[in-house]
C-alpha positions as CSV (number, residue, x, y, z in Angstrom):
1,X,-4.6,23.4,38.1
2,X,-7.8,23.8,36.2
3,X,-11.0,22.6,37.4
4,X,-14.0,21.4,35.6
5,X,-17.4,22.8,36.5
6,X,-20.2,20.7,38.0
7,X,-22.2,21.5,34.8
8,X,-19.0,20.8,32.2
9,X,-18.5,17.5,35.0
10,X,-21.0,16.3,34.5
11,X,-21.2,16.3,30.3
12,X,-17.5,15.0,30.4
13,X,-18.7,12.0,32.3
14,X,-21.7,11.5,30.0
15,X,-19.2,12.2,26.7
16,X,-16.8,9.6,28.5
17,X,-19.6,7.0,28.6
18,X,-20.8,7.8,25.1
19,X,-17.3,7.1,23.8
20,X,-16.4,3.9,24.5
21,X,-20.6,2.9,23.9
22,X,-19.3,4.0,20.3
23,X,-16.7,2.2,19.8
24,X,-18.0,-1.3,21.5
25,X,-21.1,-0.9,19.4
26,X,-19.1,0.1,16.2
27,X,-17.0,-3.3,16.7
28,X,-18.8,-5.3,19.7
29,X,-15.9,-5.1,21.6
30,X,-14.9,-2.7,24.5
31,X,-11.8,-0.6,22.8
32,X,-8.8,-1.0,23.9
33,X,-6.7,1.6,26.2
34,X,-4.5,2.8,22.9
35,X,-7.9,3.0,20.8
36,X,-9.2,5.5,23.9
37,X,-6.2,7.4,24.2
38,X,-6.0,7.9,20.0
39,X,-9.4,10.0,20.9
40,X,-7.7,11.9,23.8
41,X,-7.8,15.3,23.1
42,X,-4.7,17.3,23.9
43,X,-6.7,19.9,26.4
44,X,-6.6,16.6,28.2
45,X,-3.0,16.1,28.4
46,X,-0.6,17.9,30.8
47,X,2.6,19.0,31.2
48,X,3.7,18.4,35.0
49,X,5.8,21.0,36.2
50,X,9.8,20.6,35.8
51,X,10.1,21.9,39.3
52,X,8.3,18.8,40.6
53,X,10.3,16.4,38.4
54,X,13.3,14.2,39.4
55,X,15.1,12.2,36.9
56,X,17.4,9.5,38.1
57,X,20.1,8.1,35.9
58,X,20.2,4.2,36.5
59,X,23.2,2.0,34.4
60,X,19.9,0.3,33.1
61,X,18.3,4.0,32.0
62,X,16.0,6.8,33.1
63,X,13.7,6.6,36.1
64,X,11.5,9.8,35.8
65,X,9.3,11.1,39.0
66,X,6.6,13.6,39.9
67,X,6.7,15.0,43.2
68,X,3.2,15.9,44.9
69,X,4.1,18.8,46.2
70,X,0.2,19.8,47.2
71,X,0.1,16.5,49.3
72,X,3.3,16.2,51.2
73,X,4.9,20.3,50.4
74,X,7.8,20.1,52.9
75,X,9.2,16.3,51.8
76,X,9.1,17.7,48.1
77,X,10.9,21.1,49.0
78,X,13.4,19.1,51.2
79,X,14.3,16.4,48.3
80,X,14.5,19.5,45.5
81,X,17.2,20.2,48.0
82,X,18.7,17.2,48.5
83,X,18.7,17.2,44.6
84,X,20.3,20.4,44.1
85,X,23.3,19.5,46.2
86,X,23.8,16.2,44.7
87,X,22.7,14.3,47.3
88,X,21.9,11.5,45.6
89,X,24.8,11.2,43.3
90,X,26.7,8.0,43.5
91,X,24.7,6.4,46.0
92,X,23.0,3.0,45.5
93,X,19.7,0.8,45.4
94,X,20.2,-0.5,49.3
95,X,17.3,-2.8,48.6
96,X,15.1,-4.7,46.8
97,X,12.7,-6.7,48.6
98,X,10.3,-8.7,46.4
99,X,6.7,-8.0,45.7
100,X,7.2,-4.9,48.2
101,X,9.6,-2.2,47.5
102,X,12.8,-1.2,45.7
103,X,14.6,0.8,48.0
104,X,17.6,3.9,47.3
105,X,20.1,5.9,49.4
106,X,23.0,6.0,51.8
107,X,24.4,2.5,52.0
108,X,26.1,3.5,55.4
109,X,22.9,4.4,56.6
110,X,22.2,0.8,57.2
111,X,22.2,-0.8,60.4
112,X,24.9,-2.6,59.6
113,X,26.7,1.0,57.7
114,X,29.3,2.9,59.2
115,X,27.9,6.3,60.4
116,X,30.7,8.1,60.4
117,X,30.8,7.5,57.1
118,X,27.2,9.3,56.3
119,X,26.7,11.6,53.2
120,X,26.2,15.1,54.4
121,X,22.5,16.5,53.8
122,X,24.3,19.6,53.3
123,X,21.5,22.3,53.5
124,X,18.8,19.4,53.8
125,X,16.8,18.8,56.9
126,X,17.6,16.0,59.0
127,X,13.9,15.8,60.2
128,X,10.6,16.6,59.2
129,X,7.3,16.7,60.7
130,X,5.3,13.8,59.2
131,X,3.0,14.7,56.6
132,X,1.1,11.0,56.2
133,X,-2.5,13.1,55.5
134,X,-3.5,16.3,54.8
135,X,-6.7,18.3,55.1
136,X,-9.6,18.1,52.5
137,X,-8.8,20.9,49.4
138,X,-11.9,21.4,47.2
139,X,-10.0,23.6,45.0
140,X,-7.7,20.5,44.3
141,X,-9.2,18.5,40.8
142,X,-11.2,15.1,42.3
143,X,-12.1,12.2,40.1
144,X,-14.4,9.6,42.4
145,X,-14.0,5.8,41.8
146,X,-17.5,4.5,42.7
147,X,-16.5,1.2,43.3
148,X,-15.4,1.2,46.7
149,X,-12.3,0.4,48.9
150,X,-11.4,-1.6,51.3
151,X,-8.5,1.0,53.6
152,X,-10.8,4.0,53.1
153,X,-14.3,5.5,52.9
154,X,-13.6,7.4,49.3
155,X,-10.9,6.8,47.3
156,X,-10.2,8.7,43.7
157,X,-7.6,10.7,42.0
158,X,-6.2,14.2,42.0
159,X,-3.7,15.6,39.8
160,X,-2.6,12.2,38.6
161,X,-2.1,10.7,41.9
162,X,-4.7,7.7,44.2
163,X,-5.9,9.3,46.7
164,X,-7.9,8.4,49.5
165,X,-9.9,10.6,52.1
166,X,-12.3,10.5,54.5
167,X,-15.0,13.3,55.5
168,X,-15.1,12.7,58.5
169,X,-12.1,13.1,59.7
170,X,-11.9,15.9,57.1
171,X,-8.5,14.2,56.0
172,X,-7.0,12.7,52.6
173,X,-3.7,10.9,52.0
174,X,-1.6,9.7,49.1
175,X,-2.1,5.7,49.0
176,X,0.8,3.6,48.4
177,X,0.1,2.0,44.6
178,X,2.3,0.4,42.3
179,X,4.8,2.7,41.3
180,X,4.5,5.1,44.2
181,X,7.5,6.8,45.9
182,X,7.3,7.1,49.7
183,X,10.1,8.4,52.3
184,X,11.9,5.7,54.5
185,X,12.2,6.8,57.8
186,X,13.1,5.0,61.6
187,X,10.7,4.6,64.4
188,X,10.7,8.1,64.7
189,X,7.8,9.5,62.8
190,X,9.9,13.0,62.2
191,X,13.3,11.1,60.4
192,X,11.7,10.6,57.2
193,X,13.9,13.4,55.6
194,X,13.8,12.2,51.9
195,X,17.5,11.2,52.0
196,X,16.1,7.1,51.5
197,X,13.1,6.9,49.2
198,X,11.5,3.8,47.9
199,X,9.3,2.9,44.7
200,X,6.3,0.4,45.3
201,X,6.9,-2.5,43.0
202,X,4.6,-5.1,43.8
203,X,1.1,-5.4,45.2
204,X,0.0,-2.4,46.9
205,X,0.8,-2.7,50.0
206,X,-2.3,-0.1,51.7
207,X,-1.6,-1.0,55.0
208,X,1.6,1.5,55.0
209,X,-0.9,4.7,53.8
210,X,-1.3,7.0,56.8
211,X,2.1,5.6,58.3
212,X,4.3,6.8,55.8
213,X,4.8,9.8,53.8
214,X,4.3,9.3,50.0
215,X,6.2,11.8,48.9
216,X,5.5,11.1,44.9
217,X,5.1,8.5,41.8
218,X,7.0,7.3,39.0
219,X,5.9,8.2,35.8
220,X,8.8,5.8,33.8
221,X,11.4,3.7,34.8
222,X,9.3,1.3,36.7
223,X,10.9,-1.5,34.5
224,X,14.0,-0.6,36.0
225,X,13.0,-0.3,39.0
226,X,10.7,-3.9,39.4
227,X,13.8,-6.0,37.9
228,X,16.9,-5.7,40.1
229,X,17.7,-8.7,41.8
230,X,16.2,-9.5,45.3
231,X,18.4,-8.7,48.3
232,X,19.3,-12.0,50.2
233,X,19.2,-10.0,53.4
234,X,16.3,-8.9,55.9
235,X,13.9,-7.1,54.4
236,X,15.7,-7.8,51.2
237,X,18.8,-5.1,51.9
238,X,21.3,-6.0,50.1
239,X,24.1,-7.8,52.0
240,X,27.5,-7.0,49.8
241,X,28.5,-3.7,48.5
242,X,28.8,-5.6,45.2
243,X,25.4,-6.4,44.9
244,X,24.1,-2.9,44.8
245,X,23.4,-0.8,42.1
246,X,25.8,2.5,41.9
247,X,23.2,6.0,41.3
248,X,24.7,7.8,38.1
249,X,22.7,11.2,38.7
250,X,19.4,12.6,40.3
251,X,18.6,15.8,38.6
252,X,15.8,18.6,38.4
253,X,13.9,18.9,35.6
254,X,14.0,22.6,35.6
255,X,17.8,22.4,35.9
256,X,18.5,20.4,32.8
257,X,19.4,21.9,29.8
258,X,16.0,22.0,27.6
259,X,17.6,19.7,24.8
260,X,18.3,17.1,27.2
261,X,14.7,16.9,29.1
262,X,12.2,14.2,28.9
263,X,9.2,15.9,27.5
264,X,5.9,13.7,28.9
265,X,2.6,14.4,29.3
266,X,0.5,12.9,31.6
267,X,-3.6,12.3,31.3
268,X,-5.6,14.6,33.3
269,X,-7.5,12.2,35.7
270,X,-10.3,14.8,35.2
271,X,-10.8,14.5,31.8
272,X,-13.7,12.9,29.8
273,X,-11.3,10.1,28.4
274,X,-9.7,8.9,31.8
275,X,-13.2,8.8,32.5
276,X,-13.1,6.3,29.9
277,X,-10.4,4.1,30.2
278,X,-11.6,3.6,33.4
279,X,-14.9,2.4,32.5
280,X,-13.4,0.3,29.8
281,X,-11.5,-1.2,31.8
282,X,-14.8,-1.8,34.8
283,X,-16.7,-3.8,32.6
284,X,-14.3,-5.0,29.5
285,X,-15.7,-7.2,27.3
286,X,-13.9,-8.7,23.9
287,X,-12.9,-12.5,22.9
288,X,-10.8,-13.2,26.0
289,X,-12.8,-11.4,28.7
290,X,-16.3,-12.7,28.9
291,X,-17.5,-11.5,31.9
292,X,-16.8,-8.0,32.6
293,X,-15.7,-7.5,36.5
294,X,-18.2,-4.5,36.8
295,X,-15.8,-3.0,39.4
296,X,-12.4,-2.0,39.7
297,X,-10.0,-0.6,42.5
298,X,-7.6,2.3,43.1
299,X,-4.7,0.5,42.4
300,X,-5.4,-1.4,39.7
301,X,-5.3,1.7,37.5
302,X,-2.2,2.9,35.7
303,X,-2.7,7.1,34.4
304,X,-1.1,7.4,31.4
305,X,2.2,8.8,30.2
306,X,3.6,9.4,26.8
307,X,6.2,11.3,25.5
308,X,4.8,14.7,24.4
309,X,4.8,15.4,20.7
């Protein structure tokens, strides 16, 4: 993925202040998201890859996900797998447990499932080594947030995903946001396969970053997602096979047929107008907000999607 120089860096950052300046002085308010992103140039759109794309068919409708293949390389190879052979097909939401996680996979894989009734991971992996960090890249894109965190010594984004790292363990890690998609697993740090994944649909919940692999995020669906009913049982599983939701399909991108693919874009979080919205957002000020925050966190950032024109 392209890289902005320090020099050109810099003069985004300083075109992404200017911007909304503009605009707040033109009309004494901060402009909104939808005024920024009418500005967004389309260099500063991109087109994620359809290899790292998994679209799940819901009764309710589409749930579309990026995989971060440059973060967690062997979860995202073994679930393009698990796709490919249809894993996931007619399998269920398993849980829902609220203001935490919506959960989907083997319903026999429960504690309470019959295991002799398990879906075959045909040429899946049963087991993978954990892959909860990874080592500093600085050829990966890096947009700092200034503003601080509370789980880690620098947080930011790269390629469209939070991230936190720290230098000095030389380490960074995928952080577990609202909409992000991380890989159940036991005890056992290696039997997070990708065979149960689960979105985030409430507050983040940070404490899980470095204990679990984050394997991607959604990019739309999350309405789906957020609203199924709560599981009455622990951890909000759901108790009665009736109560779950059945999986219609989980497919590739790259293996749909090009008329029936979702064509999104999503907004380089190294561009000058990111930049923006997330200033805008720091230190908002219009009729309703009257005192600007002057901070913001990780997760309280949503990167933008829309459907490409």
């Amino acid at each position: 993925m392209r890289r902005l120089a320090p020099s050109l860096l810099g003069l985004s950052l300083l075109c992404a202040l200017a911007l909304p300046a503009a605009m707040a002085a033109e009309s004494g308010k901060t402009p909104s998201p939808k005024e920024l992103l009418d500005h967004a140039k389309p260099e500063e759109w991109r087109s994620p890859d359809p290899q790292n794309i998994v679209v799940m068919q819901l009764p309710q409708g589409r749930v579309v996900i990026e995989l971060a293949p440059d973060f967690t390389p062997r979860h995202a190879e073994n679930i393009r797998t698990l796709v490919r052979g249809h894993y996931f097909d007619g399998l269920a939401i398993i849980r829902v447990q609220d203001n935490f996680v919506t959960q989907w996979g083997d319903p026999e894989d429960d504690d309470k499932g019959d295991k002799s009734k398990l879906r075959s991971l045909g040429k899946a992996s049963k087991t993978l080594p954990p892959e909860y960090t990874r080592p500093i890249d600085d050829k990966l894109p890096w947009t700092a947030l200034p503003d601080g965190d509370v789980y880690a010594p620098e947080v930011g984004f790269s390629e469209g995903f939070p991230v936190a790292r720290d230098k000095t363990t030389g380490q960074e890690w995928l952080t577990h946001c609202y909409g992000a998609v991380g890989v159940a697993r036991d005890v056992g740090p290696e039997t997070g396969s990708g065979s149960s994944l689960y979105a985030i649909i409430g507050q983040a919940p940070r404490g899980l970053d470095r204990n679990l692999a984050v394997a991607g995020r959604v990019l739309q669906g999350m309405e789906f997602l957020s609203a199924f009913p709560r599981g009455t049982g622990a951890l909000g599983f759901y108790e009665k096979p009736e109560q779950r939701t059945t999986i219609r399909s989980v497919t590739l991108l790259a293996d749909m047929p090009a008329a029936q693919r979702p064509k999104l874009q999503v907004l380089r979080t190294d561009s000058p107008t990111f930049a923006a919205l997330i200033e805008a957002k720091r230190n908002r000020h219009d009729d309703f907000y009257t005192v600007p925050a002057g901070k913001i966190d990780l997760c309280s950032i949503n990167v933008p999607v829309r459907d490409a024109k």
